[in-house]
C-alpha positions, 0 to 999 in steps of 0.5 A: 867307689864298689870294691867289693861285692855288696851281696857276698863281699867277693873282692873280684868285680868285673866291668859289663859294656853297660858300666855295670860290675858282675861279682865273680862269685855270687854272679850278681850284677851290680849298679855303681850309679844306683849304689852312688845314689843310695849312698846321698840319700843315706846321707841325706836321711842321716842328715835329717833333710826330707825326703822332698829336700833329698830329692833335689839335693840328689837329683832323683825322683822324690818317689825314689827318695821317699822308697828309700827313706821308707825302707830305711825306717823299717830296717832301723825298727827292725834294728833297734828290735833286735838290739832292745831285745838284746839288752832289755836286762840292763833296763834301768828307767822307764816313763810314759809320754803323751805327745801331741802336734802343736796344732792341736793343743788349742782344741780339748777334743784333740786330746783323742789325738794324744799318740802315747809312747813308754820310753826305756833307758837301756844302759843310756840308750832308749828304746820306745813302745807305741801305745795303742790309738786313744781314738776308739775311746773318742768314737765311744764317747761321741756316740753316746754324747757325753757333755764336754767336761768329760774331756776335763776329766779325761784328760785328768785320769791320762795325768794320773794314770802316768806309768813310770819308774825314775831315779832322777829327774835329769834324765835319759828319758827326758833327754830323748823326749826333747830331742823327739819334740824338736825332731819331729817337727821338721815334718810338720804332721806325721800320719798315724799309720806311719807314726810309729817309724818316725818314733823309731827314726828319732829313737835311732839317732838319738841313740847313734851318732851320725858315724855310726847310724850311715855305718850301720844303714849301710851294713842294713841295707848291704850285707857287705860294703867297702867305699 
């Protein structure tokens, strides 16, 4: 239930002949349905369901759930931006890490596929780095015909050329790096190009607890909210 304005807080809401609220201060207009549904789906998101599962758990379009998960992860990369930035002093380890889907691990040209990410423990919390796309070294190679004990050697020098500073082998990192592979594959296959939210979504709730990150997607997504 709206108690409050979700735009500047103001404690008098009045009722509209449409079920609508008007804020008394702010003026702005108010749909305690859309603020209903925008909640379930925060749920649901918090909650690790899709957003094909969400749809039908909320009775809304998958168009409207997926818009809503869409924008959710760009507020919580956003978030964890600021919060990293806030804290980086207090980094005390960090490693690198080659992830590639299941799918793709029986085949050597996959190795191009590798989405390579730097993880940090800030103060037991973890902060990642996407790493550019390997695959411009795959179209180079291509074009010149290299033979196929290159990938061998390739795959070697990524082995090697591992960046990391590590105090124990039971750590944080590795923590988050398990909790990624198995978050991940609920989605059975992520697109490149959105790859990078996805790691930041696992990044968040690993970091938060299921309490804290619907509290703070709420306060993201209104800048006032009272229940």
């Amino acid at each position: 239930m709206v108690k409050h304005c979700i735009h500047c807080g103001h404690h008098k809401l009045y009722t509209l002949a449409n079920g609508h609220l008007k804020c008394a201060a702010c003026k702005r207009k108010i749909s305690p349905a859309k603020v209903e549904r925008t909640l379930h789906l925060v749920d649901a998101f918090c909650n690790n369901m899709t957003a094909l599962e969400a749809s039908k758990a909320c009775q809304c379009s998958y168009m409207t759930a997926k818009s809503h998960y869409d924008q959710i992860r760009i507020l919580i990369a956003q978030y964890l931006e600021a919060r990293y930035n806030d804290h980086a002093l207090n980094i005390k380890e960090f490693d690198e890490y080659f992830y590639l889907e299941q799918s793709k691990k029986r085949s050597e040209k996959t190795i191009f596929d590798l989405r390579n990410f730097l993880t940090f423990d800030y103060g037991g919390k973890v902060y990642n780095i996407l790493m550019p796309s390997l695959k411009k070294y795959r179209t180079n190679l291509f074009d010149e015909s290299m033979p196929e004990e290159y990938y061998h050697q390739f795959a070697r020098f990524l082995t090697f050329r591992r960046v990391a500073r590590l105090k124990h082998l039971d750590n944080t990192i590795v923590k988050f790096w398990n909790f990624f592979e198995k978050h991940i594959k609920q989605y059975r296959g992520v697109d490149e190009d959105h790859f990078f939210y996805y790691l930041k979504e696992a990044e968040f709730k690993f970091n938060y607890t299921l309490k804290e990150q619907k509290e703070i997607i709420l306060s993201l997504l209104y800048k006032h909210y009272v229940a």
